[in-house]
C-alpha positions in Angstrom: 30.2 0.9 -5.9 33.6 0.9 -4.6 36.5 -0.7 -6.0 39.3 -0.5 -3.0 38.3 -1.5 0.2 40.0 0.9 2.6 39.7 -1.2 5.4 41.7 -4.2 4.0 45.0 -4.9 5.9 47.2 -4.2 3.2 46.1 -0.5 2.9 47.3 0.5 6.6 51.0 0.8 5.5 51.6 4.2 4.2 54.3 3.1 1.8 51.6 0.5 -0.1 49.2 3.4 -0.5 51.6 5.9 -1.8 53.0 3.6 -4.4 49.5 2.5 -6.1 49.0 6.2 -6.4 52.3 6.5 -7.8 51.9 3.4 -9.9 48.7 4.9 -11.5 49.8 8.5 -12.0 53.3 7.1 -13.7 51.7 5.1 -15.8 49.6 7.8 -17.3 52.6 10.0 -17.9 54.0 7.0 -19.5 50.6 6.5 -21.7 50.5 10.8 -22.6 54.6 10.7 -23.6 53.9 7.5 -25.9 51.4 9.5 -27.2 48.0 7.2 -26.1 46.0 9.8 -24.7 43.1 7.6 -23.9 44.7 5.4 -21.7 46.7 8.4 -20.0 43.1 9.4 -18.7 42.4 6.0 -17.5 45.2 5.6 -15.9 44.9 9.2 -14.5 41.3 8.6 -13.4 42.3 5.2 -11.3 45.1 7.9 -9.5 43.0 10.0 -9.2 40.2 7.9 -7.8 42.9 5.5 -5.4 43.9 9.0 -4.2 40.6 9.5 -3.3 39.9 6.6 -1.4 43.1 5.9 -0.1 44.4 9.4 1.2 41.5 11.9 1.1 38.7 9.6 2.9 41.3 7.0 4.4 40.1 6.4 8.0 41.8 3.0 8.9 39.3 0.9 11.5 41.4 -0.6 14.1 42.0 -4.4 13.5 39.4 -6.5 15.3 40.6 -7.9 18.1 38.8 -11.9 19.1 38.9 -13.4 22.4 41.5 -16.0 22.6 39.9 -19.1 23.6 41.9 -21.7 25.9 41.2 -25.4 25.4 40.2 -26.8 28.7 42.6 -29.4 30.0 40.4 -32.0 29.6 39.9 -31.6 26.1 43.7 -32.0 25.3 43.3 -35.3 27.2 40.9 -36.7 24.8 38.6 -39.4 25.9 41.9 -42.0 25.5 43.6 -40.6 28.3 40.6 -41.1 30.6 40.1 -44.7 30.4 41.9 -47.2 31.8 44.9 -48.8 31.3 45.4 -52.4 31.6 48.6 -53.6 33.4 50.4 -56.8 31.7 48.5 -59.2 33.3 45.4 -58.2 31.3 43.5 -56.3 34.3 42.8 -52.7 34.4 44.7 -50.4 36.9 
């Protein structure tokens, strides 16, 4: 089971991936200092394992690129712009 995707968008800056690594392993110091030992491992262990995953087997896919589809110029018409106007007199041009 994993629990960070590596390939989500957000993960390809550097600086996002350093700081939930950061994040994890300062909270734990936090949580050992306060004297929670318990929680210092879990936090350690979710450094430890967004290290993991986010540095050690990080291989970024390159974004997905779709064909950019162009509406026809008869489509922006519309069916209105086909039919016929009628002049003032009431018959169609």
């Amino acid at each position: 089971m994993q629990l960070i995707d590596p390939n989500h968008p957000a993960y390809r800056r550097l600086w996002v991936r350093v700081a939930i690594v950061a994040v994890c392993f300062g909270w734990a110091v936090v949580e050992f200092v306060t004297g929670d030992p318990f929680w210092g491992v879990l936090a350690g262990g979710a450094g430890a394992y967004s290290f993991y995953i986010l540095f050690w087997t990080f291989k970024p896919q390159p974004p997905a690129t779709e064909p950019v589809v162009q509406p026809d110029a008869e489509e922006e018409e519309g069916p209105a712009a086909t039919a016929e106007k009628p002049s003032k007199d009431g018959q169609a041009e």
